[in-house]
KETORPA-24851 format. One line per 10 residues: number of its first residue (from 1); for each residue x, y, z of C-alpha. Coordinates in nm, 2 decimals. Example, Ala and Ser with C-alpha at 12.3 -4.5 7.8 and 13.67 -1.06 7.14 Angstrom:
2
1 = 1.23:-0.45:0.78  1.37:-0.11:0.71
//
This chain:
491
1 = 0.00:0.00:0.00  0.18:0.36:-0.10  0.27:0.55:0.20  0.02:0.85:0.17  0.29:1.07:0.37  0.50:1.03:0.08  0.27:1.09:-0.20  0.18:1.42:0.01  0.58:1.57:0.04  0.67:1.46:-0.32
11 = 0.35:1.65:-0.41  0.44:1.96:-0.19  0.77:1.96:-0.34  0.65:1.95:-0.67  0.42:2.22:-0.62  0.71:2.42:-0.45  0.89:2.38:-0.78  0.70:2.47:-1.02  0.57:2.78:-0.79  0.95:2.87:-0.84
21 = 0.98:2.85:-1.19  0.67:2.99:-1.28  0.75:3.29:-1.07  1.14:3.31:-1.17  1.02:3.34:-1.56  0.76:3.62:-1.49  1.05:3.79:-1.28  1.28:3.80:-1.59  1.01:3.90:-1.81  0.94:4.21:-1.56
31 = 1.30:4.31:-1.57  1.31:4.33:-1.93  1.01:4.54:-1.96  1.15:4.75:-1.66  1.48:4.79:-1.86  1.26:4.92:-2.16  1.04:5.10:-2.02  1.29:5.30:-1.84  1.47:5.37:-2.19  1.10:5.46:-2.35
41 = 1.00:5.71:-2.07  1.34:5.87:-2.01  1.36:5.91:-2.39  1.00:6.13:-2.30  1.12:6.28:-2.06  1.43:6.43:-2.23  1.23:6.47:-2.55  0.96:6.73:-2.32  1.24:6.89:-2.06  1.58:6.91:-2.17
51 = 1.51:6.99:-2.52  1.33:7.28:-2.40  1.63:7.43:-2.19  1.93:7.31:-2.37  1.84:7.20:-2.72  2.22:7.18:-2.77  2.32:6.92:-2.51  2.01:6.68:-2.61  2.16:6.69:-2.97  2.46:6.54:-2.84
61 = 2.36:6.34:-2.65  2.14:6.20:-2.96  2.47:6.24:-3.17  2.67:6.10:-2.98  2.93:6.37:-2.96  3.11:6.52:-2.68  2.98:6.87:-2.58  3.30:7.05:-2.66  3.25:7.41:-2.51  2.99:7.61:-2.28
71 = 2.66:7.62:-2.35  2.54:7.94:-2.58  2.27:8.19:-2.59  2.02:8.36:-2.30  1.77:8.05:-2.34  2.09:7.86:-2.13  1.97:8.00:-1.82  1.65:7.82:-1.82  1.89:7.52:-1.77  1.94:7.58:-1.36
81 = 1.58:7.71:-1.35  1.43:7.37:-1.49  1.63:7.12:-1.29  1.56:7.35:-0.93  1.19:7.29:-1.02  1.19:6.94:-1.16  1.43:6.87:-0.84  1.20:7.05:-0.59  0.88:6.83:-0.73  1.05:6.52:-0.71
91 = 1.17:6.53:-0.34  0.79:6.74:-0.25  0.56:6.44:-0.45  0.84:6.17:-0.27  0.76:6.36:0.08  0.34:6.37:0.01  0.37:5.98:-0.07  0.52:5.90:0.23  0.88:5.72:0.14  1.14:5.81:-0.07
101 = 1.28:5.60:-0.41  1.47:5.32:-0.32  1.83:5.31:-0.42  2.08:5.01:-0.54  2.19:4.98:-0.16  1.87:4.96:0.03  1.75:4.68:-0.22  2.10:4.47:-0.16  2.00:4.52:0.22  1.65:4.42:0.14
111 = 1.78:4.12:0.00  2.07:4.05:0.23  1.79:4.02:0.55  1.47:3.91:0.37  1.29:4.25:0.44  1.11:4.28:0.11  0.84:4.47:0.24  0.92:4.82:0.04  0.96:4.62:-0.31  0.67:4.68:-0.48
121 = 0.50:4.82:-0.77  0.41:5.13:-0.63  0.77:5.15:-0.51  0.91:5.08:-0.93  0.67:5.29:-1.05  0.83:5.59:-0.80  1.14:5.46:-0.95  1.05:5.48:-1.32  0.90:5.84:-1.28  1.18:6.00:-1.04
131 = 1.45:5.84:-1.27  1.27:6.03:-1.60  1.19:6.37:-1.41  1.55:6.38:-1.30  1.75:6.30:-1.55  1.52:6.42:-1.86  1.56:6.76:-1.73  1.99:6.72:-1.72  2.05:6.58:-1.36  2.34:6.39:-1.36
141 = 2.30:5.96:-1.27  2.26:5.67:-1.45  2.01:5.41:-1.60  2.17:5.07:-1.46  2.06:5.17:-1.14  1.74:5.27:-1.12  1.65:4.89:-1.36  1.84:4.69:-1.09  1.60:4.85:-0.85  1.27:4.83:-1.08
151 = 1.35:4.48:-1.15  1.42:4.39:-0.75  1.08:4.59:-0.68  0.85:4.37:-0.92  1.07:4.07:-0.83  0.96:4.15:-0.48  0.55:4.24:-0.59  0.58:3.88:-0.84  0.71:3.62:-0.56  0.46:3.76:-0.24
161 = 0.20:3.68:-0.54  0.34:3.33:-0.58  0.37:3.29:-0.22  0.75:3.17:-0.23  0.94:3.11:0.10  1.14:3.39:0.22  1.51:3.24:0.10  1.35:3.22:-0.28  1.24:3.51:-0.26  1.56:3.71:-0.10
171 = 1.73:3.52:-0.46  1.50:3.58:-0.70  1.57:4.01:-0.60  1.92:3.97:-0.60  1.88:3.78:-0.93  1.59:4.05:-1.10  1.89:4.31:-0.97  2.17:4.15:-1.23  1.93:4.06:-1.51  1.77:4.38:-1.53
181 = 2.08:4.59:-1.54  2.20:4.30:-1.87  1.91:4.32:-2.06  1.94:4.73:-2.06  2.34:4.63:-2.14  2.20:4.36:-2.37  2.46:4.16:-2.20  2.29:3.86:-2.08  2.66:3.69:-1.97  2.72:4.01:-1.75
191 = 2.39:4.06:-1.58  2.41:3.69:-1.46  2.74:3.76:-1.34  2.63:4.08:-1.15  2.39:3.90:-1.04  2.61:3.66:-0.80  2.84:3.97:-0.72  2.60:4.30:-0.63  2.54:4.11:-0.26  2.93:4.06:-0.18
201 = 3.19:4.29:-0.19  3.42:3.99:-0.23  3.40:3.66:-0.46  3.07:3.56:-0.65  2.81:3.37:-0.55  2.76:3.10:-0.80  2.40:3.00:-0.72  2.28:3.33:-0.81  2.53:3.34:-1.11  2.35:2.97:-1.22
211 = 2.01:3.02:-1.12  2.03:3.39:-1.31  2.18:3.28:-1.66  1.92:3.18:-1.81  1.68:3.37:-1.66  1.89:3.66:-1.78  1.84:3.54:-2.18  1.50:3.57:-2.13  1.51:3.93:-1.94  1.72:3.99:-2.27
221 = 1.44:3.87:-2.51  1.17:4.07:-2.37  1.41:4.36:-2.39  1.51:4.34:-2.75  1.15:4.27:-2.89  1.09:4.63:-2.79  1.39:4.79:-2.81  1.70:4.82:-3.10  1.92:4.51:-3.09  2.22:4.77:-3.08
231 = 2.53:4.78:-2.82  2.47:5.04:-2.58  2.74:5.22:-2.71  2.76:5.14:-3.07  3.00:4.86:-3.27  3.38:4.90:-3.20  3.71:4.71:-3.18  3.85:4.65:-2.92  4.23:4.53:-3.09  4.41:4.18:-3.06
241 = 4.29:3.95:-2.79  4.70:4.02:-2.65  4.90:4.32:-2.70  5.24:4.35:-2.50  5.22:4.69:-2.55  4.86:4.75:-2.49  4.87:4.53:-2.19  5.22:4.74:-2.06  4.98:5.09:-2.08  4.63:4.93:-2.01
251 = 4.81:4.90:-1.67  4.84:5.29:-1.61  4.47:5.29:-1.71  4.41:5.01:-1.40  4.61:5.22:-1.15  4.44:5.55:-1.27  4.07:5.43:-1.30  4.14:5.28:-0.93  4.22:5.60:-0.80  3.88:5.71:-1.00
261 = 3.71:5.48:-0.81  3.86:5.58:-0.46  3.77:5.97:-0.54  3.39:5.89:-0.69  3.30:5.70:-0.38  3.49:5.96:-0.12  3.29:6.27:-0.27  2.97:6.09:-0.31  3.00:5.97:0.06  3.10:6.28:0.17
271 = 2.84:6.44:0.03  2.58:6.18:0.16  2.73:6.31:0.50  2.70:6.64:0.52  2.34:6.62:0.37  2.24:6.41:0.64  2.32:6.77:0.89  2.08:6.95:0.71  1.79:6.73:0.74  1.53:7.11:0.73
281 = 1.35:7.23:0.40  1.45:6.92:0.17  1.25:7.09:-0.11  1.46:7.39:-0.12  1.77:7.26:-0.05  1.67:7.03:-0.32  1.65:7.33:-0.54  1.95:7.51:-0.42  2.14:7.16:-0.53  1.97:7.17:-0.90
291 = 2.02:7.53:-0.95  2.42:7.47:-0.85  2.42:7.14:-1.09  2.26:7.38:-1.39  2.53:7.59:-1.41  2.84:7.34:-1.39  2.65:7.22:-1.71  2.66:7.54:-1.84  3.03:7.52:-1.85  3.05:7.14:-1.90
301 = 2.79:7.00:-2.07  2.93:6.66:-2.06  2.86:6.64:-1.73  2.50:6.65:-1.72  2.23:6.37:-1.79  2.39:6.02:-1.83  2.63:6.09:-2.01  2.62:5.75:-2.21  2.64:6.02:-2.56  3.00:6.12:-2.44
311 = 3.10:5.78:-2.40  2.98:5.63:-2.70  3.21:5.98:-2.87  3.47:5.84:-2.69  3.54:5.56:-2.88  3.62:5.74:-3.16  3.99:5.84:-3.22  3.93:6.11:-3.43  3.71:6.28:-3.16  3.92:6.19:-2.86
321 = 4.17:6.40:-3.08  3.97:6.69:-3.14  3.84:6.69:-2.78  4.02:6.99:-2.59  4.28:6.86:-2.31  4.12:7.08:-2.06  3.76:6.90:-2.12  3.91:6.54:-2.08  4.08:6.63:-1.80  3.80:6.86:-1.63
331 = 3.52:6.57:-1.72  3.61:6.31:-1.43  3.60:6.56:-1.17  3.31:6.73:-1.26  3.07:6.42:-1.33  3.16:6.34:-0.95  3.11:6.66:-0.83  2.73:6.68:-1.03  2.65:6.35:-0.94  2.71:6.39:-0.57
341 = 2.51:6.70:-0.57  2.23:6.56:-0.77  2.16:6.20:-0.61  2.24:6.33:-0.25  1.98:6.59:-0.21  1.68:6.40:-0.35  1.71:6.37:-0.73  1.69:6.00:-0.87  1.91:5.82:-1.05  2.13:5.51:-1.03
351 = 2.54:5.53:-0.95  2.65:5.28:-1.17  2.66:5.51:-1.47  2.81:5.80:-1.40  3.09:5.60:-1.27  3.12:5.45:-1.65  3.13:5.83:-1.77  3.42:5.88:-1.53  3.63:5.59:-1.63  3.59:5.61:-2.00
361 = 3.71:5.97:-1.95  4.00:5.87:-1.78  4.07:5.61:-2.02  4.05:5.86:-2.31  4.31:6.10:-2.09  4.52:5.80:-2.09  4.51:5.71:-2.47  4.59:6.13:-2.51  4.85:6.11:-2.26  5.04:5.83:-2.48
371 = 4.98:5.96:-2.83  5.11:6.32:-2.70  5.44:6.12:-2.61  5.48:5.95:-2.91  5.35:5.58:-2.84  5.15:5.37:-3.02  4.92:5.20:-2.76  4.65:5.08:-2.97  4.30:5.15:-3.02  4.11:5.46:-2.80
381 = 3.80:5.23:-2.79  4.01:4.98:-2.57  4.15:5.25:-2.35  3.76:5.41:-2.32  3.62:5.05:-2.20  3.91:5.00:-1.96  3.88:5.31:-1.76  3.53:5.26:-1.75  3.60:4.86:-1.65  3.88:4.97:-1.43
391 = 3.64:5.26:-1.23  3.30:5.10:-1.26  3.44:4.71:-1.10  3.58:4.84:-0.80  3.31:5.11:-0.72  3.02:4.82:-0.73  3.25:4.56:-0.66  3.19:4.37:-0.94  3.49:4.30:-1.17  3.39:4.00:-1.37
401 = 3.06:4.15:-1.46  3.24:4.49:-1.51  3.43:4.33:-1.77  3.20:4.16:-1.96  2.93:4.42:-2.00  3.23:4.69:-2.09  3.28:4.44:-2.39  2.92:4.40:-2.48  2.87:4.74:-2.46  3.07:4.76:-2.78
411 = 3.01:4.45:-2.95  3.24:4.23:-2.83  3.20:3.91:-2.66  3.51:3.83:-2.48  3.76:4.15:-2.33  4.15:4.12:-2.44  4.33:4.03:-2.20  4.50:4.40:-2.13  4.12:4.49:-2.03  4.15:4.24:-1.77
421 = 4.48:4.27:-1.65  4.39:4.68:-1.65  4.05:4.58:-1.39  4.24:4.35:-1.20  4.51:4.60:-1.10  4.25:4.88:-1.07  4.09:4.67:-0.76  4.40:4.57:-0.61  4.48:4.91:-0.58  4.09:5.05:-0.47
431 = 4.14:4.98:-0.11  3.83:4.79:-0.12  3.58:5.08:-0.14  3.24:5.05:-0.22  2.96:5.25:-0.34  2.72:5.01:-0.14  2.81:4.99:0.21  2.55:4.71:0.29  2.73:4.45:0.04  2.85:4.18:0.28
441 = 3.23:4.11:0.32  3.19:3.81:0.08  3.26:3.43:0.15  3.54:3.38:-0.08  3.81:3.14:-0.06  4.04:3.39:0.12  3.72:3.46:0.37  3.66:3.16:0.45  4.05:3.05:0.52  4.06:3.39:0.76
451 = 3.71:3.27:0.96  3.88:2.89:0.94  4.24:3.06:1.11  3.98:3.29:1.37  3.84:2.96:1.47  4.09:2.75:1.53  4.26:3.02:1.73  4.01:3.07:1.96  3.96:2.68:1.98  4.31:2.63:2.08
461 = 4.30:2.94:2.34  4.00:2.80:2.48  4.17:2.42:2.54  4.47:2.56:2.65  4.27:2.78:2.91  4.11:2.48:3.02  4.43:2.26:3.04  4.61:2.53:3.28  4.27:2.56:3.49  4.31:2.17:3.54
471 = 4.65:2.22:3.64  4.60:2.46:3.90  4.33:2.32:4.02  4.53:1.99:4.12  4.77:2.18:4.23  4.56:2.34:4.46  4.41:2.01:4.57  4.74:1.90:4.66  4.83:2.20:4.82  4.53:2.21:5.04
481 = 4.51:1.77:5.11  4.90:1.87:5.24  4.79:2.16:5.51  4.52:1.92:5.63  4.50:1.75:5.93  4.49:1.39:5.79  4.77:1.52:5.54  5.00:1.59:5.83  4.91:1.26:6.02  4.74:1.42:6.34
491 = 4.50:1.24:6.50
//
């Protein structure tokens, strides 16, 4: 007679499965809607606000061209009057809902202790329309972020509906995080790859990595059926698989994209710091902060928006040539400074991008620097995805997926091995900081043989402790059997 116990667990199990599944192929098709529906409504966004104030930059940025000078005319002005208001509503309509827009970090929290509460629709819808109010109107932050969040925050909404157990539900977020941001790279290796890094700021966790690589082709489907199957930032070559040469200068890139890294996070922290003092009249310092980003874009236009039009010019020798010194040199500094300003006081946006700005500037620097000496090193393009490789891995912490989306963003499928050698020095020399402070310290090999060493130490302190206690208390025993009567033979 079959054991009706049995029949009842395989069942549950069954059922527990195909919950899963069910639920983990809606997720991916969410993030790859989220991914284009942030590129459709941005697209809006800039079409009905910046257009309006700077008709220039949004030509660009269409263009792909670098912004090579101030802006021109009166009409510039209306620039710092358009992002104080546009920056004023955002944090005002955040404060009448009651929350704020979630942010790469406090979703990697979310998912790090299972409180999934604030991932929701309402909360990726927030998401979606502070992400297009900001940056349509020139505030300076990036797309990746804002789709790893929309992703997580209908990840969150899909597996409550499916009724999933709190561990499936904490890896299907972290997973929606790292396919969202591929399909928007169309980079479905990447995103998988992000997927298993985002939560650590050391090693990968290959669960996620395998439970999100094919869910990341799919999330890449759904994004390319309504969006241009195009690399992000247009075909280029990257050179020969290996270069001596290349590799020999891609290695200034590392050490220069790593100190990048170490000044992006140290302003943006900074600046997170002091506007946590001023905690009074949010809308109008929210204002204050546009205003003060409008008219650093005055000057550098580049540094507004996402900036992805500057980076696509960047692979381009005969622009990098044209581009004046000053500008290349000037970019780095001031996307910080404008993205600091603009994500710390309330705007929306995500951080992965502008650090991709600020590494394919320094990259380009690099590739002048040589050709103004008289070397060879080989192609800009390279030099543009390694500084933005070399800056963007060690701000996020994710190296491998840093490298593969730098070479799908370009149309290649596997990096040369200067790019790698260039983000492998950069993190070696970042001093292991982090845009996300609640990434966990990782369980890597190197963690795991430190908590082994911890261990054993205090095992072998705590035996020895208990072998000298032993000791002295025979001791004492003998001590004390010796001062007694019967010890002494008295009768």
């Amino acid at each position: 007679m079959p054991d009706i116990s049995l029949e009842k667990e395989a069942s549950s199990r069954f059922s527990r499965w195909a919950r899963w599944g069910a639920a983990a192929l809606v997720v991916s098709v969410a993030a790859g809607l989220g991914a284009a529906a942030l590129q459709f409504i941005l697209g809006v966004a800039t079409a009905l606000l910046l257009e309006s104030a700077a008709p220039e930059l949004a030509d660009s940025a269409e263009a792909r061209q670098i912004p090579l000078g101030p802006l021109s005319g009166h009409a510039r002005w209306a620039l710092p009057v358009l992002l104080a208001a546009v920056m004023a509503a955002v944090v005002g309509l955040s404060r009448l809902a009651r929350g704020r827009a979630l942010g790469t970090d406090e979703v990697i929290a979310a998912a790090r202790t299972g409180e999934l509460r604030d991932l929701t629709t309402r909360a990726a819808a927030g998401k979606l329309a502070g992400t297009a109010a900001t940056l349509g109107a020139g505030g300076s932050g990036g797309t990746e972020g804002p789709v790893a969040v929309v992703s997580a925050a209908l990840s969150g909404a899909v597996t409550r509906a499916f009724r999933l157990p709190a561990t499936d539900r904490s890896q299907l977020v972290a997973v929606a995080m790292g396919v969202g941001v591929g399909a928007l790279f169309q980079a479905p290796l990447g995103g998988a790859l992000l997927a298993g890094e985002l939560l650590r700021r050391r090693g990968i966790d290959w669960r996620a990595t395998v439970v999100a690589l094919p869910l990341a082709f799919v999330a890449f489907g759904t994004f390319i059926a309504l969006h241009d199957a195009e690399p992000m930032f247009g075909h280029a070559t990257l050179g020969a698989l290996w270069s001596p040469g290349s590799f020999v200068a891609l290695a200034a890139v590392g050490v220069c994209g790593a100190l990048a890294a170490r000044m992006y996070v140290g302003l943006f922290t900074l600046a997170g710091a002091a506007r946590n003092r001023v905690r009074r009249f949010p809308e109008a310092v929210a204002a204050l902060a546009g205003a003060l980003v409008g008219i650093a874009g005055i000057f550098v236009p580049a540094a507004l928006g996402t900036g992805y039009g500057t980076v696509a010019a960047q692979l381009s020798a005969t622009t990098v040539a044209a581009a004046p010194l000053w500008l290349l040199a000037v970019l780095p500094l001031a996307k910080i400074v404008t993205t600091s300003i603009t994500l710390r006081t309330g705007g929306v946006g995500g951080v992965f991008g502008p650090a991709m700005v600020i590494g394919a500037a320094v990259g380009a620097l690099c590739w002048r620097g040589f050709v103004a000496a008289g070397f060879d090193p080989g192609p800009v393009a390279l030099f543009t995805m390694a500084g933005m490789a070399a800056t963007l891995g060690p701000a996020v912490r994710a190296p491998a997926a840093a490298l593969l989306l730098a070479a799908a963003a370009t149309g290649n499928l596997v990096p040369p091995v200067g790019l790698v050698g260039a983000v492998g020095i950069a993190l070696c020399c970042s001093g292991g900081v982090t845009l996300f402070p609640s990434q966990a310290e990782g369980t890597g090999l190197r963690e795991r043989l430190r908590r082994a060493a911890s261990a054993a130490r205090s095992e072998l302190s705590r035996r020895s402790f208990s072998s000298v206690s032993v000791e002295v208390s025979r001791a004492l025993r003998s001590v004390m059997l010796k001062l007694s009567p019967q010890g002494r033979g008295v009768d």
